[in-house]
C-alpha positions as CSV (number, residue, x, y, z in Angstrom):
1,X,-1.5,-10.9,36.9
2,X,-0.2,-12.0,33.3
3,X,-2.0,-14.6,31.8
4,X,-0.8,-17.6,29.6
5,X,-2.1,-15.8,26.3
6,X,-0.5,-12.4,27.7
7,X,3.0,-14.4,28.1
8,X,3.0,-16.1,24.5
9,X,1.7,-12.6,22.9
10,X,4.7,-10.9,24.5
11,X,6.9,-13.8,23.4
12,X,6.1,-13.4,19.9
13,X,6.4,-10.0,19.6
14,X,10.4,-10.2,20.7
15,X,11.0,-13.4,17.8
16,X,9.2,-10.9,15.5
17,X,12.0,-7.6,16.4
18,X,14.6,-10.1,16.5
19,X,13.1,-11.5,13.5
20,X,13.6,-8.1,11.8
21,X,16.3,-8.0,9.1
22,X,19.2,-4.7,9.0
23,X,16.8,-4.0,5.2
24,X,14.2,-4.3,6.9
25,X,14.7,-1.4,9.2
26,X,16.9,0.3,6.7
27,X,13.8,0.7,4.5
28,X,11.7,1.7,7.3
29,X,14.4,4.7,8.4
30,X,14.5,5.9,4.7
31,X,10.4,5.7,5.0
32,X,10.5,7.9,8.5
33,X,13.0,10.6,6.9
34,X,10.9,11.0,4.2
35,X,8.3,11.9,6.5
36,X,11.0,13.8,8.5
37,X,10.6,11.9,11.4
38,X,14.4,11.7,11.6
39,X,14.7,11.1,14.9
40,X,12.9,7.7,14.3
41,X,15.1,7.1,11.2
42,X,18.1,7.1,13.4
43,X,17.1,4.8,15.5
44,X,15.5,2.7,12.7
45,X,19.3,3.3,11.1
46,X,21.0,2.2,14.2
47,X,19.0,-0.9,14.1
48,X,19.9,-1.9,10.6
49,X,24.4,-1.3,11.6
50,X,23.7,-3.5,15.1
51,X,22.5,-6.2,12.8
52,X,24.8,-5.2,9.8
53,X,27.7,-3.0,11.1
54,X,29.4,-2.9,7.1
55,X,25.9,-1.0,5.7
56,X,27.2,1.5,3.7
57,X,23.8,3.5,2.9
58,X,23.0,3.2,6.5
59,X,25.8,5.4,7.5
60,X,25.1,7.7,4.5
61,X,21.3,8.4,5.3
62,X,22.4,8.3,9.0
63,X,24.2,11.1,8.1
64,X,21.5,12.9,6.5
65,X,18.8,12.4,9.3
66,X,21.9,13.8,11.8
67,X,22.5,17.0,9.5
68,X,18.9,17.4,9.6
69,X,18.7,17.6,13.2
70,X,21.8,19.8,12.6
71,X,24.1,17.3,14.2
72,X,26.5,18.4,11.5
73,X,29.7,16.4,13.3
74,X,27.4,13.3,13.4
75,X,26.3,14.0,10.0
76,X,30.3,14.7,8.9
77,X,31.1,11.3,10.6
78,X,29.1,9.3,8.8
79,X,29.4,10.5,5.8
80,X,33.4,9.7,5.9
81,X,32.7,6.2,7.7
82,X,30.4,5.8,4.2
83,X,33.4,7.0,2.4
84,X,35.6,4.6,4.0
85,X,33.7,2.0,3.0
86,X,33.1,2.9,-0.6
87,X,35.9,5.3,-1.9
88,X,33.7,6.1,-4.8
89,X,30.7,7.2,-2.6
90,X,30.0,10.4,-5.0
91,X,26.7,11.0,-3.2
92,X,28.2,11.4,0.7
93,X,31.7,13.6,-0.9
94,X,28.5,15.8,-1.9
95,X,26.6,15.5,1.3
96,X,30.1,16.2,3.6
97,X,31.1,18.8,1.3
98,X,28.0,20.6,1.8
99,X,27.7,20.3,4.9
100,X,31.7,21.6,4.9
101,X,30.6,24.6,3.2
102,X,27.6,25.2,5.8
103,X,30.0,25.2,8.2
104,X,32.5,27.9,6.5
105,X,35.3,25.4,6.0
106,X,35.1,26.3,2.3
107,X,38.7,24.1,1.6
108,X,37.6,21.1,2.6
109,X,34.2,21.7,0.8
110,X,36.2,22.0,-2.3
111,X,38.3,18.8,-1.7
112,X,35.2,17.0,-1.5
113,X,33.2,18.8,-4.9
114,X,36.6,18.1,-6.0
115,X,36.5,14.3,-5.3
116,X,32.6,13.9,-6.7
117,X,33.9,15.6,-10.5
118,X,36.1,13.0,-10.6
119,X,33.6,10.1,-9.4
120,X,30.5,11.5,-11.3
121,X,32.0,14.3,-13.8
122,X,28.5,15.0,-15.1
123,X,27.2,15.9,-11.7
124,X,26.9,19.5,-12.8
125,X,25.8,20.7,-9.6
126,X,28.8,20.8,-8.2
127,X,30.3,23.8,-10.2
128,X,27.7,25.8,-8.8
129,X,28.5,24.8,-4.9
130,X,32.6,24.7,-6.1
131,X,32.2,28.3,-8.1
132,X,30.4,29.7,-5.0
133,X,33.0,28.2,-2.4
134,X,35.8,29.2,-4.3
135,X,34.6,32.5,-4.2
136,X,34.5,32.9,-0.3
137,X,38.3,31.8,-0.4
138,X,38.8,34.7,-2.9
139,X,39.7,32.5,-5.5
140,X,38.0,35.0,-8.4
141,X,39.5,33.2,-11.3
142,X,38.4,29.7,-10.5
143,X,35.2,31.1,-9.3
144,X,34.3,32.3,-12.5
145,X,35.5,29.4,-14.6
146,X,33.1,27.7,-12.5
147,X,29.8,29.4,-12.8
148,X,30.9,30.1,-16.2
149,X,30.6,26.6,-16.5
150,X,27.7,26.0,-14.4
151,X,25.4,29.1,-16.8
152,X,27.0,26.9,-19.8
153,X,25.2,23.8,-18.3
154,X,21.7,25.4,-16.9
155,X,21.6,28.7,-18.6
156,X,18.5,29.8,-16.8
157,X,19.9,29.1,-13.0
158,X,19.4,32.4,-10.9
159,X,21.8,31.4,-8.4
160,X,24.6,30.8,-10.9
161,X,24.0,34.3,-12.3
162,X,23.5,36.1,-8.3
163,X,26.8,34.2,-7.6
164,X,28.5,35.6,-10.3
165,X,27.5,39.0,-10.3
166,X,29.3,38.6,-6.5
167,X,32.5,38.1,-8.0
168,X,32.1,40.0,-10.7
169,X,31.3,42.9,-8.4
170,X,33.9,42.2,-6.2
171,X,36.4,41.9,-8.6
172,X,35.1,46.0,-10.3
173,X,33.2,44.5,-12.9
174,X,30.2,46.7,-12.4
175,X,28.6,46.7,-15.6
176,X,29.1,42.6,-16.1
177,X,27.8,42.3,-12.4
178,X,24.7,44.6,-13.2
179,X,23.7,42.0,-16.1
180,X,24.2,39.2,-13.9
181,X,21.8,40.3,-11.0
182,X,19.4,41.5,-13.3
183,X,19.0,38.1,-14.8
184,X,19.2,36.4,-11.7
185,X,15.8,38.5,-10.7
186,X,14.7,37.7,-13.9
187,X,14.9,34.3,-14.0
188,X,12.9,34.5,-10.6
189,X,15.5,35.2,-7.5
190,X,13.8,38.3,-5.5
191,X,15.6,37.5,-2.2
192,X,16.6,40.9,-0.4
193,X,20.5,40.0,-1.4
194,X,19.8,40.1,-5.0
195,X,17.9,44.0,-4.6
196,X,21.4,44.8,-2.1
197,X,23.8,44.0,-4.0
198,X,22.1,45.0,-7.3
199,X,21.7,48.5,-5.3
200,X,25.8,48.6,-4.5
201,X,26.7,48.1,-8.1
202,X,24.2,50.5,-9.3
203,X,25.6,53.2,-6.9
204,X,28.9,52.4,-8.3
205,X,27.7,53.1,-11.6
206,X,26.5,56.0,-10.5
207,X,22.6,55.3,-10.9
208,X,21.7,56.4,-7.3
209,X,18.0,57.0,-8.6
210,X,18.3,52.8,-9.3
211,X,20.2,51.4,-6.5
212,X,17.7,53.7,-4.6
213,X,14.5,51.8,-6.4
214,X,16.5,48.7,-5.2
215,X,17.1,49.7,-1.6
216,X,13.5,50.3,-1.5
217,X,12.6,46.7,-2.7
218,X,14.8,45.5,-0.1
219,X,13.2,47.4,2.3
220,X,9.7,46.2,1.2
221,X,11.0,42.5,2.5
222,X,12.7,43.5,5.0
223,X,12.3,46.6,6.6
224,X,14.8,46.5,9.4
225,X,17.8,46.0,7.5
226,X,20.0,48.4,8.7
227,X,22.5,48.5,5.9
228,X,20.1,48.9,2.9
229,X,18.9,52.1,5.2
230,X,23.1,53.4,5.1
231,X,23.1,52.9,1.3
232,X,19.5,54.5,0.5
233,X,21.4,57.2,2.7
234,X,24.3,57.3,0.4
235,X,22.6,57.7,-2.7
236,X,20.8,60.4,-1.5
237,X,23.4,62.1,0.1
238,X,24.9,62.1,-3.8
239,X,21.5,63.5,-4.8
240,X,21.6,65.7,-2.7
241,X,18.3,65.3,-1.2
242,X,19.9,65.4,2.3
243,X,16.6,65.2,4.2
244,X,15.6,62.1,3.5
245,X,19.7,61.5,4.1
246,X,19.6,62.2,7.2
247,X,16.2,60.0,7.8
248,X,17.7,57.0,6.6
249,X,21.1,57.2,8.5
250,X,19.2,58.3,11.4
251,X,17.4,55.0,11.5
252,X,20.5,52.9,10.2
253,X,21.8,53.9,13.2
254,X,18.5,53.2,15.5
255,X,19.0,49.6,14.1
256,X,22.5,49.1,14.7
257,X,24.2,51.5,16.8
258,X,27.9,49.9,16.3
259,X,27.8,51.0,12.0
260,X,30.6,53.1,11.9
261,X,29.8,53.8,8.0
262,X,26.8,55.2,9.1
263,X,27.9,57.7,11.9
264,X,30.6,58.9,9.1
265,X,28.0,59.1,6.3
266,X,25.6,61.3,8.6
267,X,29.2,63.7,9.2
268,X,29.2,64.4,5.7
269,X,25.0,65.7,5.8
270,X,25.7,67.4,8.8
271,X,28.9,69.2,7.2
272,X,26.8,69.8,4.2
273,X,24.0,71.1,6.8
274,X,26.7,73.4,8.0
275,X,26.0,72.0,11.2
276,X,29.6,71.2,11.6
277,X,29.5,70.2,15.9
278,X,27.2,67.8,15.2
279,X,29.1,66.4,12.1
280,X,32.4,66.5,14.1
281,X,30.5,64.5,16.8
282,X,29.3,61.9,14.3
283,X,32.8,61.8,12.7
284,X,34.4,60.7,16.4
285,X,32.0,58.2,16.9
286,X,32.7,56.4,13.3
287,X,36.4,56.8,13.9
288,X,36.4,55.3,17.5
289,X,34.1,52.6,15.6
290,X,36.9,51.7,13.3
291,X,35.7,53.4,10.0
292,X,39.1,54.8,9.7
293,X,38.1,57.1,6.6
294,X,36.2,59.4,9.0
295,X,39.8,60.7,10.5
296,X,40.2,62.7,7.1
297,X,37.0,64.5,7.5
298,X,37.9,65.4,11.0
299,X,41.4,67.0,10.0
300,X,39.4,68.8,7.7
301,X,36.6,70.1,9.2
302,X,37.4,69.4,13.3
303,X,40.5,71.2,14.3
């Protein structure tokens, strides 16, 4: 049974949460996402629009805590509600954009880096995200003009470098591409995609004794990547050290059965092997697997 003190106790804590103001819990929501308690700031968020449904920054760092629950469509919608609001809302074109570019829809990433330049054209950030989004559209040009512009700003980024080096690899500049990963690892990037990619360049310059060195790194942080295995393979297929060919493609293959790159490369050591059935057999498999290169080696060495 309640008693009177029990009743007025309860009583006062309901004036005090109606007695709450939408800063109030604003405040406390930023406080809780700091501490990434974001489910907490949501609600503490929430709170703050019942009271004040026009709170810009509430939808904005609602939007935040959602994307870091990955609610990305919860995040995306409040971050154009924001934008609605506030046209000039450099911070959630940024925040969308990103999380446009998370989500592989690269165009409308780039509308939005687009839309913060213009806002906030010192925000040089952005020509790193734009260079690197413009890139995955195949735009090579204004991917460049963009890192280029980026490297101009923060000359000792290593992501501005690794993400040129991509396009300047894909585009056949080898040797521009070569300088670009090695400074990105000097300036402190040793991710496995920096020793990959540094690995296919090098093999395209024809220093299989260095994209092997880099294959091996790779390996060292992550030894069950299949495809650093099929390139090791490849540069020591044009060593000709064939043996330890046929170990890495062997186990290239043990980690993902579907690589038709692999099946063909093994062909080729079989052929050189002279063990011709087993390299026809190999040469099958990697054409049924799409790698459509193989069906040469079969005319020539299968019929």
């Amino acid at each position: 049974m309640r008693t009177k003190t029990t009743w007025v106790l309860a009583f006062l804590s309901v004036l005090t949460c109606f007695g709450q103001t939408s800063k109030e819990y604003f405040d406390r929501g930023l406080e809780n996402s700091a501490n990434q308690y974001y489910g907490e700031a949501i609600k503490d968020f929430n709170a703050a629009l019942a009271i004040n449904p026009d709170y810009t920054d509430a939808f904005f760092f609602r939007g935040v805590a959602r994307c870091s629950l990955e609610d990305y469509s919860g995040g995306i919608e409040d971050f154009s509600k924001a934008i609605s609001m506030n046209p000039d809302y450099a911070d959630a074109y940024y925040f969308r954009g990103s999380v446009y570019y998370f989500l592989l829809n690269f165009k409308d990433a780039i509308n939005d880096f687009n839309r913060v330049l213009e806002i906030d054209p010192a925000n040089t950030n952005i020509f790193l995200m734009r260079g690197t989004a413009r890139y995955e559209l195949q735009d090579y040009g204004g991917a460049l003009a963009d890192l280029d512009r980026a490297i101009s700003i923060n000359p000792r980024s290593p992501d501005a470098f690794f993400q040129r080096g991509l396009v300047n690899s894909d585009l056949d500049y080898l040797t521009s591409a070569l300088d670009d990963f090695n400074r990105s690892i000097e300036l402190g990037l040793t991710d496995a995609n920096v020793y990959f990619h540094r690995g296919i360049v090098k093999s395209g310059l024809e220093d299989y004794e260095g994209a092997i060195s880099d294959f091996d790194q790779l390996l060292e942080i992550n030894p069950l990547d299949a495809g650093a295995y099929m390139h090791r393979g490849h540069a020591e297929i044009m060593l000709l050290e064939s043996d330890k060919a046929l170990a890495d493609l062997n186990k290239s293959i043990e980690l993902n059965p579907d690589n038709g790159g692999a099946y063909y490369l093994r062909a080729i050591v079989y052929i050189y092997r002279d063990e011709k059935g087993i390299a026809c057999m190999d040469a099958v498999m990697a054409l049924t697997l799409g790698y459509k290169a193989a069906q040469e080696l079969i005319d020539n060495n299968c019929m």
